[in-house]
C-alpha positions as CSV (number, residue, x, y, z in Angstrom):
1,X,88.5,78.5,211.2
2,X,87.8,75.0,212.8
3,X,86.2,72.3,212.0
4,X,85.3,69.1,214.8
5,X,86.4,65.6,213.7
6,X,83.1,65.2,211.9
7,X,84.2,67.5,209.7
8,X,87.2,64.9,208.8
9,X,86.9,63.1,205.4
10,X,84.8,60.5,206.7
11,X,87.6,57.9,205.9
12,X,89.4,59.3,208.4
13,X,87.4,59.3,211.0
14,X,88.6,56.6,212.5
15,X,92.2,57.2,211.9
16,X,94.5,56.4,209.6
17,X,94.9,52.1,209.0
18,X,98.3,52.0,207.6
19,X,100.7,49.7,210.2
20,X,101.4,46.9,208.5
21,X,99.7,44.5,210.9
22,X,96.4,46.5,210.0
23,X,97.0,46.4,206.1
24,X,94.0,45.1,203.9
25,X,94.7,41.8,201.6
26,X,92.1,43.6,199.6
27,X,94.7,45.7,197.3
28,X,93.6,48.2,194.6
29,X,96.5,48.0,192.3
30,X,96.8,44.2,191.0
31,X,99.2,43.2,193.3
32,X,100.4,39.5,194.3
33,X,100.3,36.8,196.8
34,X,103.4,35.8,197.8
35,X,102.2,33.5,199.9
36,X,103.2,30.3,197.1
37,X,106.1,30.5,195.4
38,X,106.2,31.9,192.2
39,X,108.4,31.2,188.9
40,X,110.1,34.5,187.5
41,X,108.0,34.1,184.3
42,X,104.6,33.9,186.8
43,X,105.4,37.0,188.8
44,X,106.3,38.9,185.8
45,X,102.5,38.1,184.2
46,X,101.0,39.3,187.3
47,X,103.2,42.4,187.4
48,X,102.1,43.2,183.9
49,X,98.3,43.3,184.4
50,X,99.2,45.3,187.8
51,X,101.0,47.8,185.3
52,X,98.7,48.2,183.1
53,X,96.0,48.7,185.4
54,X,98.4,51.7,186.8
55,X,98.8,52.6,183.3
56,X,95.1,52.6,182.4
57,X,94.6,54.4,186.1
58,X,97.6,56.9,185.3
59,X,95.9,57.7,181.9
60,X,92.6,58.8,183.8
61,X,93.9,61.1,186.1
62,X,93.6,64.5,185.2
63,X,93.6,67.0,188.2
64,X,95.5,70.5,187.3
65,X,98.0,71.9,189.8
66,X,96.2,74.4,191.5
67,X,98.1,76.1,194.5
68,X,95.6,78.7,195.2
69,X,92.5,77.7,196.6
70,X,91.5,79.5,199.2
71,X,89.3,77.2,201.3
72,X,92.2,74.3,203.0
73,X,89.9,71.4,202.5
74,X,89.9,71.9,199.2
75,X,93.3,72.8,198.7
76,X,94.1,69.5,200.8
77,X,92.0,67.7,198.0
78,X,93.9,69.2,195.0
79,X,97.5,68.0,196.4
80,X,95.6,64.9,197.2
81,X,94.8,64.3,193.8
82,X,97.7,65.4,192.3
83,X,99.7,63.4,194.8
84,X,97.6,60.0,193.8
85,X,98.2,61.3,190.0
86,X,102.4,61.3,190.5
87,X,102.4,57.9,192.4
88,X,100.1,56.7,190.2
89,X,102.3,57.6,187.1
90,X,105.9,57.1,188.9
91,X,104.5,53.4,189.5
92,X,103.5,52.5,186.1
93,X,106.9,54.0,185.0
94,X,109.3,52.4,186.9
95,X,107.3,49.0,187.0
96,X,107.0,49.1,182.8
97,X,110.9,50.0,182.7
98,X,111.8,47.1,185.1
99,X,109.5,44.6,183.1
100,X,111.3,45.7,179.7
101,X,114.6,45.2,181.4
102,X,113.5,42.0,182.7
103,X,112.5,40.6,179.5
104,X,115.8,42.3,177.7
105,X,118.2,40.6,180.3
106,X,119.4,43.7,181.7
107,X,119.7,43.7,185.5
108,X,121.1,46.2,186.4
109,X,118.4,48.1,185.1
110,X,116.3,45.9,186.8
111,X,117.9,47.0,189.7
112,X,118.0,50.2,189.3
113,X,114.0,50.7,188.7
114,X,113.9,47.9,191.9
115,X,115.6,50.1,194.2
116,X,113.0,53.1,193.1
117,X,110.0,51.2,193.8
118,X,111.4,50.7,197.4
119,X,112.3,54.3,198.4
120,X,108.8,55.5,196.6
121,X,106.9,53.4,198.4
122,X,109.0,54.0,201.4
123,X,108.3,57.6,201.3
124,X,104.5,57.5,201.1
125,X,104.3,55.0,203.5
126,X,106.4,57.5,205.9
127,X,104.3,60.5,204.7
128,X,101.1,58.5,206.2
129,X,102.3,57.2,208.6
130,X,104.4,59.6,210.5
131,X,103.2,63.0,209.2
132,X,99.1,62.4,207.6
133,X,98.3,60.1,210.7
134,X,99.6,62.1,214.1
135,X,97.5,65.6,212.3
136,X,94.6,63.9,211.0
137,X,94.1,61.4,214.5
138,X,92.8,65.0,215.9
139,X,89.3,65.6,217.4
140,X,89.6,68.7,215.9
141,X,91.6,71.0,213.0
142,X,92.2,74.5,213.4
143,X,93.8,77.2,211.5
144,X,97.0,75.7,212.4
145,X,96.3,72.3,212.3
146,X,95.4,73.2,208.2
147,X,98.5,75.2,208.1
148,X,100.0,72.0,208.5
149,X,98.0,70.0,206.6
150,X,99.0,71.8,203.7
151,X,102.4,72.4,204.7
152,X,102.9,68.5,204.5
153,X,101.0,68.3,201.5
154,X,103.5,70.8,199.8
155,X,106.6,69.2,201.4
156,X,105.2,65.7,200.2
157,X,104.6,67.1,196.3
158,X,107.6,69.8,196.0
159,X,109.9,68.4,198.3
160,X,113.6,68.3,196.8
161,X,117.0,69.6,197.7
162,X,118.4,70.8,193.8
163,X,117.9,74.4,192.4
164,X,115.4,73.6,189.4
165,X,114.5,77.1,188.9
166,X,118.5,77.7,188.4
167,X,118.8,75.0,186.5
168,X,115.8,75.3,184.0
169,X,116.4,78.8,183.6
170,X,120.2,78.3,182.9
171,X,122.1,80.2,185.3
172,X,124.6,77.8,185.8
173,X,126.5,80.0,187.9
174,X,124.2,80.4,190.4
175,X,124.6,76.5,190.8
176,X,128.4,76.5,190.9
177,X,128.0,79.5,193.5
178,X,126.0,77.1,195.8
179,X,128.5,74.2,195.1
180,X,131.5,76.2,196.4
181,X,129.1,77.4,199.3
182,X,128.5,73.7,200.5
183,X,132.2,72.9,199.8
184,X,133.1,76.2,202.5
185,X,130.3,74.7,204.8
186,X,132.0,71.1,205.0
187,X,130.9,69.5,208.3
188,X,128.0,72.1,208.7
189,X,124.7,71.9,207.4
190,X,124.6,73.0,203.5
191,X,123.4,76.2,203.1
192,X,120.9,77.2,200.2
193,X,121.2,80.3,198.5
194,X,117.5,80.8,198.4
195,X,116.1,78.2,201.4
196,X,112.3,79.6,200.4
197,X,112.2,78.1,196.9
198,X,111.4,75.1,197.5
199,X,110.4,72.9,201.3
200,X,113.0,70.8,202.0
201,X,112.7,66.8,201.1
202,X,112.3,64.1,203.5
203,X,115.4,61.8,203.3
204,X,114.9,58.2,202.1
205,X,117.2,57.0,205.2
206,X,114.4,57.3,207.9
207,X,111.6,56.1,205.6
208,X,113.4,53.2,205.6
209,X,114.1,52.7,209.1
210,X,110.8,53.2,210.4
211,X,109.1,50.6,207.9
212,X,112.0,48.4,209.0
213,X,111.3,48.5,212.3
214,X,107.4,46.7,211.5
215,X,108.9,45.0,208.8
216,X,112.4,43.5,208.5
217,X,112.5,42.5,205.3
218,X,112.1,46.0,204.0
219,X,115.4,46.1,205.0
220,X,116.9,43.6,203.4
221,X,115.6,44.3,200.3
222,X,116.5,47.9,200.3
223,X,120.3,46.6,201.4
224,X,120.3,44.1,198.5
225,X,118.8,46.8,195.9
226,X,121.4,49.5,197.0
227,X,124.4,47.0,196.6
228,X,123.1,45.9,193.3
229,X,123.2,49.8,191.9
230,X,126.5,50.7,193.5
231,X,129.5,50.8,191.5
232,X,130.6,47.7,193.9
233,X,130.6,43.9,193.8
234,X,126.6,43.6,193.7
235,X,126.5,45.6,190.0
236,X,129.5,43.9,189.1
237,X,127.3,40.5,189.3
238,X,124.8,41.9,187.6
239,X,126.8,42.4,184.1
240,X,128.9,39.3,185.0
241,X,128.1,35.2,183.5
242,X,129.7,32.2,183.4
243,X,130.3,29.9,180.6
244,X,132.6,26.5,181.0
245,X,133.6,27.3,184.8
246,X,134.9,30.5,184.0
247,X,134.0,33.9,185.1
248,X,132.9,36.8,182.5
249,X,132.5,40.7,183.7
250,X,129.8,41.0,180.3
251,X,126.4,39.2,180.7
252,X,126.7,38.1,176.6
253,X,129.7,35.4,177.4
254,X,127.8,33.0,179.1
255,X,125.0,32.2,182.1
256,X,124.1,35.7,182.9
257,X,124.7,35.8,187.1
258,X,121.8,38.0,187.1
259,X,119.1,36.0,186.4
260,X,119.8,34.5,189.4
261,X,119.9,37.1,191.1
262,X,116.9,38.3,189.5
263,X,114.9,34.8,191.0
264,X,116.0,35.3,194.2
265,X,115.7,39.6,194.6
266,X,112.1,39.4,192.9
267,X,109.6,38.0,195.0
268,X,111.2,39.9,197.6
269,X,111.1,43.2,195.6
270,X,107.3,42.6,195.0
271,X,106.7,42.0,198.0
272,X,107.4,45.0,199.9
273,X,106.5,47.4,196.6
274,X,103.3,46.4,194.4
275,X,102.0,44.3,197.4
276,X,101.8,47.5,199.5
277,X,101.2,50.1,197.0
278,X,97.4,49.6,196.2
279,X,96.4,49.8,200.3
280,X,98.8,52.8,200.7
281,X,97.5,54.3,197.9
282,X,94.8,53.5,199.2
283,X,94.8,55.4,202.5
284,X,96.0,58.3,200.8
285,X,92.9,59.0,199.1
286,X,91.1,58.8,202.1
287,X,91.6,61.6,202.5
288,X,90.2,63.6,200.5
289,X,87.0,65.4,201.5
290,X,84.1,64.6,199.5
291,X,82.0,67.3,197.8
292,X,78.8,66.6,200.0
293,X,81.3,66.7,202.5
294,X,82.6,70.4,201.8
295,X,78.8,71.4,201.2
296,X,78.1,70.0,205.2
297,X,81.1,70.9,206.7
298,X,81.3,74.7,205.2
């Protein structure tokens, strides 16, 4: 089976716009400028009415998990869907948790829902970018070229590196058994007991690199976010507050260090999480092939 480059969604046929010096201002999600400077209490209103338009969007979305349709376009469309649906969702999670920590005064959980955004908008951004773009940039797609459509499209949904089926089933010794087969494996590449179970994720390290290579501060604000979750001293300041020149490790003596912190970390967070979300999200759903599409095109 193959189908010529007008047989691409017709989204795509003209690639994939996702570098960041091609991104939209136009964003689909309710995200901000952070062009002005913004007060804490002004970002935080514009976070919530992008939430609940995630919320409202998440709420809408109703595509069943459907692994076996025969024809690859629309097979493509239902992981599409179902992709849009779980980012969708993930987003309106995280970004509802990390308002109600903000408004409770508890950073680290702000921090901890921060650092989430950033590695889930790292890894669709990665996914389009580096794995969508290269296959879908084609004049044409084959048999193999939708082998790997699809094959991406599974990694991308059921990607992990943890026995679920072990786990949800209860056979707790089959997890030890893998534990003690890593520990024997030490300086070699971990070994699963069953490698066909599930594809094998894509790690957060290189997402990260190759958005910080466009965009620096991507970095930065993944650095900051990972040293405020660690059991080091950027947590520590995050429970800490001062109250008559001294220094408290509990946020209830005093001036909570963490609202500053929180000033300082959240445009930045925003910035390189809500702000990209809606155009990446965006992208994604360009793919998808139309139904008129489907009728032309089979």
């Amino acid at each position: 089976m193959t189908f010529s480059k007008s047989s691409l969604p017709l989204s795509m046929q003209n690639a994939i716009p996702v570098r960041d010096n091609e991104l939209s201002d136009e964003q689909t999600s309710g995200e901000m400028d952070m062009n002005e400077p913004k007060s804490v209490c002004e970002l935080c209103e514009t976070l919530r009415r992008g939430t609940e338009h995630l919320v409202n969007m998440a709420k809408q979305l109703e595509y069943p998990w459907r692994p076996l349709i025969e024809d690859p376009r629309k097979l493509h469309n239902m992981y599409a869907r179902n992709l849009i649906s779980c980012y969708v969702s993930k987003y309106a999670d995280l970004s509802r948790a990390l308002l109600s920590a903000i408004d409770d005064g508890n950073y680290l959980s702000y921090a901890l829902c921060g650092r989430a955004l950033i590695e889930t908008t790292a890894i669709l951004r990665y996914y389009l970018t580096e794995l969508y773009k290269p296959l879908l940039d084609k004049r044409m797609l084959d048999g193999e070229a939708f082998r790997q459509l699809i094959e991406i499209d599974d990694k991308h949904l059921r990607g992990g590196n943890f026995d679920w089926e072990s786990f949800l089933l209860k056979r707790y010794s089959r997890l030890i058994k893998d534990v003690e087969s890593r520990k024997n494996r030490k300086g070699k590449n971990p070994m699963r007991l069953d490698p066909g179970a599930l594809p094998k994720q894509v790690r957060i390290g290189p997402c990260i690199q190759k958005w910080a290579r466009e965009t620096p501060a991507v970095q930065i604000a993944y650095d900051l976010f990972c040293d405020l979750v660690h059991p080091n001293l950027g947590s520590t300041f995050l429970v800490a507050s001062t109250a008559q020149n001294d220094l408290y490790f509990s946020r209830f003596r005093g001036d909570p260090v963490g609202a500053s912190i929180l000033e300082h970390s959240l445009p930045l967070l925003l910035s390189v999480t809500h702000k990209q979300f809606g155009t990446l999200l965006g992208v994604l759903m360009g793919t998808i092939w139309q139904d008129d599409e489907l009728v032309t095109n089979s």
